[in-house]
N, C-alpha and C positions, 0 to 999 in steps of 0.2 A: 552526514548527509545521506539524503537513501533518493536510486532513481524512477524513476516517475515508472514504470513496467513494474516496478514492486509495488509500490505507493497503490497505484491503481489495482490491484492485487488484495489490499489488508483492509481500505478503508475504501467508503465511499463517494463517489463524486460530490455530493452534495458536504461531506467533512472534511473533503480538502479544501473545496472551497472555503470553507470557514473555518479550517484550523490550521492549515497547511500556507508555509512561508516557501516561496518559489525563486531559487537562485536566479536573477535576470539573465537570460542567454544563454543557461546550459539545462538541462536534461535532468537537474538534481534540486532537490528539496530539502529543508531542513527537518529533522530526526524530530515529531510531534512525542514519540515515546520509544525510548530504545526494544519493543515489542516486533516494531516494523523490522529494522537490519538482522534481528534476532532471526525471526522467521523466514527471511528476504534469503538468507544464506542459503536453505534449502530448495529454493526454485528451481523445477525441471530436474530435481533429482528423484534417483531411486534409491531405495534403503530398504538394507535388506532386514528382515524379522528381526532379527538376534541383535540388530544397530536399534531396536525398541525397548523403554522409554528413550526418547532424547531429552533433558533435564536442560535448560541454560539458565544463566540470569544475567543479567546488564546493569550498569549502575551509569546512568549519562543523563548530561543537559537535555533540554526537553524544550522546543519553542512553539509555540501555539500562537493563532492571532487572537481567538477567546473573542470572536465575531459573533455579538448580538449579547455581548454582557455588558452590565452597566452596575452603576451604583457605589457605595462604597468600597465593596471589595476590591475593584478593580485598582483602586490607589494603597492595599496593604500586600500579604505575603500569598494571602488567602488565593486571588486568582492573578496572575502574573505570564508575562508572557515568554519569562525563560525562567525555569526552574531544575530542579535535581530528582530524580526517584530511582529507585531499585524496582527494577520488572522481572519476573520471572516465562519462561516459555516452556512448556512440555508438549509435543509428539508421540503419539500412544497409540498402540490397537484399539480398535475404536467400542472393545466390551470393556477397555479398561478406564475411558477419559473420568466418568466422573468421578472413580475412586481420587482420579489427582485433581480431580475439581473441589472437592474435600480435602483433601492435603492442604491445596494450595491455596485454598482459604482460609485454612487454619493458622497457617504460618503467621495471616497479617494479623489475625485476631490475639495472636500470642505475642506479636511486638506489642500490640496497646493494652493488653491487658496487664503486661509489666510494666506499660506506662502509668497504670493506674490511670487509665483514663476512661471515661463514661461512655460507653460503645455501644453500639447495637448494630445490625446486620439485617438488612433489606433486601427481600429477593425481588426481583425488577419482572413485572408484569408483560407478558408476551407483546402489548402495543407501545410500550417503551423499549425494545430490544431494537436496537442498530440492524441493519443488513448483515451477513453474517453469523451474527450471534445466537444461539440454540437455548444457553443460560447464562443469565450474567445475574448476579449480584455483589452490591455493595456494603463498603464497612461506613458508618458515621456514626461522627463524635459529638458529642454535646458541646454548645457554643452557651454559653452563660450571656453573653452579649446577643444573642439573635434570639436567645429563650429559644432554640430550634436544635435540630442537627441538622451535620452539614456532612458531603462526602470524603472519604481523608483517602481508600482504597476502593479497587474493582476487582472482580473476578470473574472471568467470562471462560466458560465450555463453546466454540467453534463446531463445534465435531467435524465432518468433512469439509465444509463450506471456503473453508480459507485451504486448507489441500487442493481440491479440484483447483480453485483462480491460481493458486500457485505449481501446480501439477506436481506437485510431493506424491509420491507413489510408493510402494509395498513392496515387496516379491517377495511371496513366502516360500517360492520352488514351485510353485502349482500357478499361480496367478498373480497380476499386479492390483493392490487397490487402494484405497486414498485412507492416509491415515488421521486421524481427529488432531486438533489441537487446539491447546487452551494459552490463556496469560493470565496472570495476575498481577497486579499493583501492589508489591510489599509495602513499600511506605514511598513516599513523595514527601522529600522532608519539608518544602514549604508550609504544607496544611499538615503537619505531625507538627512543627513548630508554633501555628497558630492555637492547638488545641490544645498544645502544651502551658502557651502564655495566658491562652484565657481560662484555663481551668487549676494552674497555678497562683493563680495572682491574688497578694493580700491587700488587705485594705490599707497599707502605709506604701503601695506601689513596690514591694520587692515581689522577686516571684522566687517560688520554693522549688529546687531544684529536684525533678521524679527519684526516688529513691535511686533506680536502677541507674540511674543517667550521674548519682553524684559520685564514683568513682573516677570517673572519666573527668570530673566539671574539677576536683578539687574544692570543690566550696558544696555549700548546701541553699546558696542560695545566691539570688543576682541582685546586685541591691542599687540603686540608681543612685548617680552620682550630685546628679540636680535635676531642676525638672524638665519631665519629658530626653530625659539622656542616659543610657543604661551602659554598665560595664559590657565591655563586648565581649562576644561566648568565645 
């Protein structure tokens, strides 16, 4: 759960409203992406240079209301209103954010690229950027069913804008100033799951398990037991 003084801080009025779940009677929210309590720690502090990069990641449930989606998706894995992801956060001098805006992009492009999966990367036009956000782009993956892509990760450069609402500040001995920061979306395993099933899948209905994922699996493939019912992972 993260409180509404942070909440109000990372996202906008208008995406609480439509993503943000509101504990009745108390002051607390439920966690839209573990990116908020990540960053939420550093509120009203100071840190000193030498405490720069700060480097985190989270790995936690995620509830959304997904306010103004409709259609199929909304009944599979694809858009769901509690799911799992790995987030990353870094805090940086602010000549150095986007070198980690590069980093931290890359990281997700090298989990699906060992998934062997059909990727490409979208940088998102200044009248698509949220409040907030300076750069953000996205990873998506080829859907064989929507003939489209669809988004699986984010990666967003902040620079000061999330500092200042949260007053993260500097001292470098000389002065105090707001330091940049970013997040990224490693993976979200719901939609790495769906990109998985629909770009693995053969025509007798088994799905072939990604090279890299069949150590872990024991088998090389999921093969259904009867129709519409699959061995579970």
């Amino acid at each position: 759960m993260i409180r509404k003084n942070v909440l109000d801080s990372v996202y906008s009025s208008a995406d609480i409203q439509a993503q943000s779940y509101k504990i009745e009677g108390e002051d607390l929210y439920l966690i839209a992406t573990s990116e908020h309590p990540l960053i939420g720690m550093f509120i009203d502090k100071v840190l000193k240079k030498s405490d720069l990069p700060i480097k985190l990641t989270g790995f936690s449930p995620c509830f959304r209301k997904e306010i103004g989606s409709h259609g199929i998706d909304e009944k599979g894995l694809f858009r769901t209103h509690q799911f799992y992801k790995q987030e990353m956060v870094v805090i940086c001098e602010p000549e150095d954010s986007y070198k980690f805006y590069s980093e931290m992009s890359s990281f997700s492009k090298e989990i699906f690229l060992k998934l062997e999966l059909p990727i490409r990367e979208i940088e998102c036009c200044s009248g698509d950027l949220s409040d907030l956000k300076a750069k953000s782009s996205d990873l998506e993956a080829w859907s064989p069913r929507k003939k489209a892509y669809f988004e699986i990760t984010s990666c967003t450069n902040m620079e000061s804008a999330q500092s200042r609402r949260l007053n993260i500040r500097v001292n470098n001995g000389i002065k105090k100033y707001f330091p940049h920061t970013l997040n990224n979306t490693v993976i979200a395993t719901s939609r790495a799951m769906v990109a998985i099933l629909e770009n693995y899948q053969n025509k007798d209905g088994t799905i072939t398990i990604p090279k890299v994922l069949q150590p872990y699996m024991k088998k090389d493939k999921i093969i259904p037991k009867k129709e519409n019912s699959y061995e579970p992972l």
